[in-house]
C-alpha positions as CSV (number, residue, x, y, z in Angstrom):
1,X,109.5,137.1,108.4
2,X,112.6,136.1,107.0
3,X,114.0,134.8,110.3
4,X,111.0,132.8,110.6
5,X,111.1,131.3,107.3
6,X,114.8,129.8,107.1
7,X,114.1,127.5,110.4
8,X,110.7,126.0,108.5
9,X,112.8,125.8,105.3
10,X,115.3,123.1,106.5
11,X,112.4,121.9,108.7
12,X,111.0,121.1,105.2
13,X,114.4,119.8,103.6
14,X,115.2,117.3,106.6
15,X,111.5,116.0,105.8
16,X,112.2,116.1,101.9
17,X,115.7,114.1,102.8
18,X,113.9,111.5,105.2
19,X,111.3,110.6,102.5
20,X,114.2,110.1,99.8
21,X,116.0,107.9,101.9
22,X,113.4,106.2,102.5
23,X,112.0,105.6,98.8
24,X,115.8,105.4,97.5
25,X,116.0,102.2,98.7
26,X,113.2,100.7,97.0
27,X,114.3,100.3,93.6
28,X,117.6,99.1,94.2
29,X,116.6,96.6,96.6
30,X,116.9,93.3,94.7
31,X,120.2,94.1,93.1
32,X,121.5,95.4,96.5
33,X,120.3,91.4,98.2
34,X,122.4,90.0,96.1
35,X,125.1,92.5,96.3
36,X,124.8,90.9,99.8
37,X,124.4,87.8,99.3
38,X,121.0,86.5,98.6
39,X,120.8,83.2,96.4
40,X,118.3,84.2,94.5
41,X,115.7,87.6,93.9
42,X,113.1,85.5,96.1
43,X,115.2,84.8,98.7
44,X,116.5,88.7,98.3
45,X,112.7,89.4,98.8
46,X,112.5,88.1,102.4
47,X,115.8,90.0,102.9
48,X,114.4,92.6,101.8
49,X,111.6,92.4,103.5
50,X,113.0,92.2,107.0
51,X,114.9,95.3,106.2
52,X,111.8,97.6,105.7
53,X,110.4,95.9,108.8
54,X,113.6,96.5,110.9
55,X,113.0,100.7,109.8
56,X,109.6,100.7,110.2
57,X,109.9,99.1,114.0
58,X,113.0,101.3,115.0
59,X,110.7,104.4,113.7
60,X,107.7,103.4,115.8
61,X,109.7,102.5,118.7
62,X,111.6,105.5,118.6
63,X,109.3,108.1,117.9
64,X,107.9,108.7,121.2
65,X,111.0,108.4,122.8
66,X,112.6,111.2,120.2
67,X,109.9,113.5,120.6
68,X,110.1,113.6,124.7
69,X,113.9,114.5,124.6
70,X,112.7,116.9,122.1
71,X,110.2,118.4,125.1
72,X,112.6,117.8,127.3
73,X,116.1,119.2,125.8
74,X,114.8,121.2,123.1
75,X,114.1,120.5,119.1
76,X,117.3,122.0,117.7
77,X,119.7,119.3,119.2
78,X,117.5,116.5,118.4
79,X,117.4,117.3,114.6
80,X,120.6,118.1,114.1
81,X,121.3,114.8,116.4
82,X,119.3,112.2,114.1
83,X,121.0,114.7,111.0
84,X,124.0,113.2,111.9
85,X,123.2,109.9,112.5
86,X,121.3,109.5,109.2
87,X,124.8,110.7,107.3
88,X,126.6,107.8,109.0
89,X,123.9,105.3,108.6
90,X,123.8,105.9,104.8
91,X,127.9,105.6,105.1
92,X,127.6,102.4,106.4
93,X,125.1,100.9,104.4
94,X,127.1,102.2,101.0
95,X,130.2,100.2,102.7
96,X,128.3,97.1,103.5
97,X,129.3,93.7,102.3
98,X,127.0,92.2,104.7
99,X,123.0,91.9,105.3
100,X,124.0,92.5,109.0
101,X,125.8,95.5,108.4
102,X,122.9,96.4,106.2
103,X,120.3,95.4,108.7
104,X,121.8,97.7,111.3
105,X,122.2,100.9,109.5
106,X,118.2,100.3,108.1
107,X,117.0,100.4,111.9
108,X,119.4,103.7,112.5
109,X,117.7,104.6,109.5
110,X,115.0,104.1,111.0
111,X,115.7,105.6,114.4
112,X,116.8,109.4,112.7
113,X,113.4,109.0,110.1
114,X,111.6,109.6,114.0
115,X,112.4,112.8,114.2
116,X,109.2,113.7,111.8
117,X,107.1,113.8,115.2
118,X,110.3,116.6,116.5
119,X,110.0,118.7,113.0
120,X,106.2,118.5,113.5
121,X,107.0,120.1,116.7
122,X,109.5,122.2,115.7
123,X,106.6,124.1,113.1
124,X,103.7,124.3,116.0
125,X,106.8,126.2,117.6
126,X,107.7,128.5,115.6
127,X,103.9,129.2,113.8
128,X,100.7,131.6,114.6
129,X,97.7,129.0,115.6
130,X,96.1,130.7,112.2
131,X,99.0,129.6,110.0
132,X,99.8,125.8,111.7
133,X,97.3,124.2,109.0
134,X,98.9,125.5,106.2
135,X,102.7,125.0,107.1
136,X,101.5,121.7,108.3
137,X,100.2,121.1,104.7
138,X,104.0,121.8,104.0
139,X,105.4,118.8,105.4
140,X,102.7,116.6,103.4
141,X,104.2,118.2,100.7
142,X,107.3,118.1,101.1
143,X,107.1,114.2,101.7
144,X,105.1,113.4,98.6
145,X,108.1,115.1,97.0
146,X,110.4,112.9,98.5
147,X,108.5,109.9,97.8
148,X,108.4,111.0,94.6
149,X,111.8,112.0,93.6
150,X,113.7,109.1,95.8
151,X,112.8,105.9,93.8
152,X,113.6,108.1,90.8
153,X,117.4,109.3,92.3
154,X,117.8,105.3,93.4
155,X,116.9,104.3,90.2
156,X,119.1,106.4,87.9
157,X,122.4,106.6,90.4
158,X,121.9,103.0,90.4
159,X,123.1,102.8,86.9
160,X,126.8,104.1,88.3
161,X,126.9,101.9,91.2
162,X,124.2,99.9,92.9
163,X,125.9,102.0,96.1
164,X,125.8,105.2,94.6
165,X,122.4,106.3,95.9
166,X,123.4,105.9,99.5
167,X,126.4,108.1,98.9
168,X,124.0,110.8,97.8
169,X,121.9,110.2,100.8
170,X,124.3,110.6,103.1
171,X,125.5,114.2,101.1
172,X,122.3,115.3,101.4
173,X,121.9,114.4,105.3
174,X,125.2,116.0,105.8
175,X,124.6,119.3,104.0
176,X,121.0,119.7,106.2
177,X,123.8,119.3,109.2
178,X,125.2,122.2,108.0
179,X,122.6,124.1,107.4
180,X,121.2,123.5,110.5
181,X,124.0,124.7,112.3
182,X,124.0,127.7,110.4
183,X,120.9,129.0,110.8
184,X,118.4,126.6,112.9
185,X,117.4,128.5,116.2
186,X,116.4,126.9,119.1
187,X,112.1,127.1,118.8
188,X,111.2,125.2,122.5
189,X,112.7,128.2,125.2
190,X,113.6,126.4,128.5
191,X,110.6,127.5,130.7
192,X,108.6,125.5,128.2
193,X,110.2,122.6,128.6
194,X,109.3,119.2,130.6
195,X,111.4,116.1,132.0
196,X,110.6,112.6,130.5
197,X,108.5,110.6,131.9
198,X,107.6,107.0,131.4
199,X,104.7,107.5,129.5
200,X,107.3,108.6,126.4
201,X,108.6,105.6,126.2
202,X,105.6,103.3,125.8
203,X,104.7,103.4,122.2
204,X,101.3,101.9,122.6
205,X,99.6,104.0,124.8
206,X,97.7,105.7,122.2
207,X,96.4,102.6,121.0
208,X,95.4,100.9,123.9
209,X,93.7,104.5,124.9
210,X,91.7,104.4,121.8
211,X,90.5,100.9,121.9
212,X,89.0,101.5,124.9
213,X,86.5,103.5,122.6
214,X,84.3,100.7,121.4
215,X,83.3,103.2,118.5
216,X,86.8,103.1,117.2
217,X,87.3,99.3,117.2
218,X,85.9,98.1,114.4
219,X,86.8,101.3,111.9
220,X,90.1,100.8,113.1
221,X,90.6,96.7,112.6
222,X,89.3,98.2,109.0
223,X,91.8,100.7,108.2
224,X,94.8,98.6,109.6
225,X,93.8,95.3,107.5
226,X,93.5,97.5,104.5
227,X,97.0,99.4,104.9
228,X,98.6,96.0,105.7
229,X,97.0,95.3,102.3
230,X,98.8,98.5,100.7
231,X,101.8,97.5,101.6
232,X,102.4,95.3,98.9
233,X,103.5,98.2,96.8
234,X,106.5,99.4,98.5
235,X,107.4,96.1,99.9
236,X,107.1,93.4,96.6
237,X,107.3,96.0,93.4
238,X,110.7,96.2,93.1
239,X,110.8,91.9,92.9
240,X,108.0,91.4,91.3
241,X,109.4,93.5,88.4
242,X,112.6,92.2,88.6
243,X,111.4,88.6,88.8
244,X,108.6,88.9,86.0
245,X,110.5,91.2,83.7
246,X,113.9,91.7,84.6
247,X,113.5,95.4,84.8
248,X,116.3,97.3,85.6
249,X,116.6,99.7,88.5
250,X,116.3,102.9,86.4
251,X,113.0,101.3,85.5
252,X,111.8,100.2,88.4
253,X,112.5,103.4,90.3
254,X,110.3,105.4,87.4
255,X,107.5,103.0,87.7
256,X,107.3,103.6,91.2
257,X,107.7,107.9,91.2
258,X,105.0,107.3,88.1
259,X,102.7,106.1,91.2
260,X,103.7,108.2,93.7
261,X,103.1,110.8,91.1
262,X,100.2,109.2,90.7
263,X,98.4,109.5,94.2
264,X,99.2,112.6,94.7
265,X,97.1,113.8,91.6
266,X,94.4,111.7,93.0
267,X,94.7,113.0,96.6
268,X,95.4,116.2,95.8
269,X,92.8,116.6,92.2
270,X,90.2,114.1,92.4
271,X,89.3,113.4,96.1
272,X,87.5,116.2,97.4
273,X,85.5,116.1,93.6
274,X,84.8,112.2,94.3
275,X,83.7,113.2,97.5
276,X,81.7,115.7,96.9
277,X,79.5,113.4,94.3
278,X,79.7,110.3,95.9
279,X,80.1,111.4,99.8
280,X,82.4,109.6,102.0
281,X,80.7,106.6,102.1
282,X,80.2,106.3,98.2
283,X,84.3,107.4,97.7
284,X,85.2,104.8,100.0
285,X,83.5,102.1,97.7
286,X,85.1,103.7,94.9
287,X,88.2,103.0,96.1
288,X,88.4,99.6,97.6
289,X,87.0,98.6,94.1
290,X,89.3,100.5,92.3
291,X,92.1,98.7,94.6
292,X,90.8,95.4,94.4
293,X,91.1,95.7,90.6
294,X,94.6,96.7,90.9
295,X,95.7,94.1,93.1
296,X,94.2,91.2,91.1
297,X,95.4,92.4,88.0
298,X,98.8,92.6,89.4
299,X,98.4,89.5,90.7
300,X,98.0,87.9,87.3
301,X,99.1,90.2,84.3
302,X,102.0,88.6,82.2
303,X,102.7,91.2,80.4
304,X,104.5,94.6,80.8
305,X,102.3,97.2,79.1
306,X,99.3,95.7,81.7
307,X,100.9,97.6,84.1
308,X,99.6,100.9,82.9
309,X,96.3,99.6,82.4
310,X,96.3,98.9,86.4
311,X,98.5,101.6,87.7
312,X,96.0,104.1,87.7
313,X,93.2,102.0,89.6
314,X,96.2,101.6,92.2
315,X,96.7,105.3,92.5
316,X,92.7,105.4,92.9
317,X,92.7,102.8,95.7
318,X,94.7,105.4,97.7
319,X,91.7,107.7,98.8
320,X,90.9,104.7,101.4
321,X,92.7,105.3,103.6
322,X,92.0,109.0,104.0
323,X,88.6,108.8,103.5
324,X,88.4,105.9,106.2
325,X,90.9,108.4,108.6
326,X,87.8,110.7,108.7
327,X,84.9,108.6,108.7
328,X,86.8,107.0,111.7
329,X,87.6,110.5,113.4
330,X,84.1,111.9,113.2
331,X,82.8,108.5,115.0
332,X,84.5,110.5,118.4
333,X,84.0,113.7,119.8
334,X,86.5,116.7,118.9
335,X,88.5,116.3,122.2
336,X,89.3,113.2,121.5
337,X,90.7,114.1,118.0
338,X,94.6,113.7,119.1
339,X,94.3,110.1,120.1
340,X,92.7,109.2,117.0
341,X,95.3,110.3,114.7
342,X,98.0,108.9,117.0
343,X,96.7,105.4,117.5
344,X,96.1,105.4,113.3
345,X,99.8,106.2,112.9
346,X,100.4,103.8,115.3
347,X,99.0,101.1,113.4
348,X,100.2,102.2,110.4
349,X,103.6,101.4,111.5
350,X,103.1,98.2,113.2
351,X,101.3,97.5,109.6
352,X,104.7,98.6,108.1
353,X,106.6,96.1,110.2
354,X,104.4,93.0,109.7
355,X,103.5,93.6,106.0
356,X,107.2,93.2,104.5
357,X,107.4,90.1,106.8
358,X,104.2,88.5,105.5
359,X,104.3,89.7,102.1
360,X,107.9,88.6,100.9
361,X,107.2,85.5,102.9
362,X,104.4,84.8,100.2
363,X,106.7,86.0,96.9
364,X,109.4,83.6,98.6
365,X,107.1,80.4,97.9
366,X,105.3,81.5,94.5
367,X,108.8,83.4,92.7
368,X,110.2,79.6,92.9
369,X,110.2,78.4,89.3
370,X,110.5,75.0,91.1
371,X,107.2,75.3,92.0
372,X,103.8,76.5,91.7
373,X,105.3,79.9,89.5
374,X,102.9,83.1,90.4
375,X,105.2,86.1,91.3
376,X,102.1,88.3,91.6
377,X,100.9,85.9,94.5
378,X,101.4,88.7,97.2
379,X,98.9,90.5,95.1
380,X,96.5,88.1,95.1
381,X,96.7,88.0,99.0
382,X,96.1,91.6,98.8
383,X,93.4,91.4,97.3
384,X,91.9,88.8,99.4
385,X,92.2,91.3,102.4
386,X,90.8,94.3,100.9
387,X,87.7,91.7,100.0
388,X,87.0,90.9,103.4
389,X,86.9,94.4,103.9
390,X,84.0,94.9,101.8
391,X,81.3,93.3,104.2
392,X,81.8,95.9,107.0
393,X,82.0,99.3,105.1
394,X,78.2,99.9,105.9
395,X,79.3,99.7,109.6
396,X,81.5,102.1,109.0
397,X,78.9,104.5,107.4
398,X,76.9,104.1,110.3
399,X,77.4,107.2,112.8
400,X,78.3,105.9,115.9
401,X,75.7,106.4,118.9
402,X,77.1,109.2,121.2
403,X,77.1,106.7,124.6
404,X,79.1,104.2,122.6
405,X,81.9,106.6,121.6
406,X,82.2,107.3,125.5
407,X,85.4,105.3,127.0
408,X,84.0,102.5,130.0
């Protein structure tokens, strides 16, 4: 049992250490632009901005190709691999004087935070069928801690050095190389391995597989526009506080582990009750008007302490996309369960590389004091989106006729 448990234990830390160095970032991101060079914290928004989007497309281009070496050469190289690279890459980016040195160790970044589909892999290896769903309940958990605790550990070791939190990063990463050669075993033996084909490499196959579903279609449009929407958070808070208030990034970073905090409680405390009294349908409502109120107050408040009155309704707004995940899943039958959840991570990071594109794009024109002043203006846009949402939840409610969730 012991033997079994250390390999699932740094399993667990490389997903802890992906999610902080993901969430470091975010607080120090505006003071890091114009450690770089940006003119202004709009301009460092759009900066910014094409950062997240450069990880976010290295991830989604990557993952497919990282997890068929994993098939094909086994799981322990590849972690320990992407371990190594993600040391560097935070070595780099503390050393940076550049955006383009910073722009090319975010899409490394990016390109060792892909080996989340090998750990996942690594766990189905090395777990009884009966005891996948809970280990697999690990990594959710482990991740929410990260998300949690990087903003905060960005924030704080930002007051040392706006560089400071990538050096801890990148001691982190390079302990978990370590470790891993310590005591990681090999999980995949050879005789279960496979060569890679070309299929691995095409990161939209799952997609255009489930759109050939036309009971998918429309549930899917659906849960994309809204997690475009959500997307404000990670990609405009940092500005938008820096901008409207001037907050530090100690502050910052506890405003946004206060929200990350924040969903879990909801995800983890209040869904299943919600659902239980409301159904699916009924939650769903709950939360895109729960996040339509905390977009447009964003969008608009001109005051600090506001932002406790809306945070909560924010947190709320986060049962969407869950609750939409399932409504969309049980529109299919059970053996098409694994392309569902792949094309919805799918678009979930193509939703991660357009938002911080679009987004910043819109802080960029209303941050300018020399024009029309309205910070919260990506908000707003937000908002809009998840509005146009509204209309086509009933269709979504609707089970889907068994002929038309049959592929042509």
């Amino acid at each position: 049992m012991e033997a079994m448990l250390r390999p699932i234990h740094f399993i667990l830390a490389t997903l802890l250490i992906d999610a902080i160095g993901i969430g470091i970032v975010f607080p120090i991101l505006p003071e890091l632009m114009l450690r770089v060079g940006a003119g202004s914290v709009a301009e460092g928004s759009v900066w910014g901005g094409v950062l997240m989007a450069a990880y976010a497309a290295t991830q989604f281009l990557c993952a497919p190709v990282v997890g068929g070496l994993s098939d094909a050469y086994g799981r322990r190289p590849v972690l320990i691999a992407a371990l190594s690279l993600l040391a560097l890459d935070y070595a780099v980016m503390a050393l940076a004087g550049s955006f383009w040195l910073l722009l090319v160790g975010r899409a490394l970044a990016g390109m060792a935070g892909a080996t989340y589909v090998t750990a996942t892999a690594y766990i189905a290896d090395v777990s009884r069928p009966e005891e996948r769903a809970a280990n697999f309940g690990l990594i959710g958990a482990a991740f929410g801690i990260g998300f949690v605790l990087g903003p905060v550990i960005g924030g704080v070791a930002a007051v040392w050095h706006v560089t400071a939190p990538f050096w801890i990063a990148a001691g982190l990463s390079a302990a978990n190389v370590v470790f891993g050669l310590l005591i990681l075993p090999e999980s995949l033996p050879p005789e279960r391995r496979r060569p890679v084909t070309r299929r691995d490499l095409n990161p939209f196959a799952a997609i255009l597989g489930a759109f050939r579903l036309p009971a998918l279609a429309l549930p899917l449009v659906l849960l994309f526009v809204f997690e475009f929407a959500n997307m404000v958070y990670p990609t405009i808070w940092a500005f938008w506080l820096a901008s409207m208030f001037g907050w530090s990034p100690a502050a910052i970073g506890a405003s946004l582990a206060a929200y990350g905090l924040g969903v879990a409680l909801t995800q983890g405390m209040l869904m299943r009750p919600a659902i239980r009294r409301f159904g699916e349908g009924g939650t769903l409502r709950l939360a895109m008007i729960a996040g339509l109120i905390a977009l447009t107050g964003f969008g608009l408040l001109d005051a600090p302490w506001m932002i406790a009155v809306f945070l909560p309704f924010a947190c709320l707004s986060d049962m969407a996309p869950a609750t939409m995940t399932a409504m969309t899943a049980n529109r299919v039958g059970e053996d098409r369960q694994g392309l569902v959840q792949g094309v919805i991570a799918s678009l979930a990071a193509i939703s991660a590389i357009l938002a911080p594109l679009v987004l910043t794009g819109v802080f960029e024109r209303f941050a300018d004091r020399a024009g029309v002043y309205l910070p919260g203006a990506p908000f707003v846009f937000s908002a809009v989106l998840v509005l146009a949402i509204l209309p086509f939840l009933p269709f979504l409610e609707r089970p889907a006729a068994k002929s038309a969730a049959e592929p042509p």
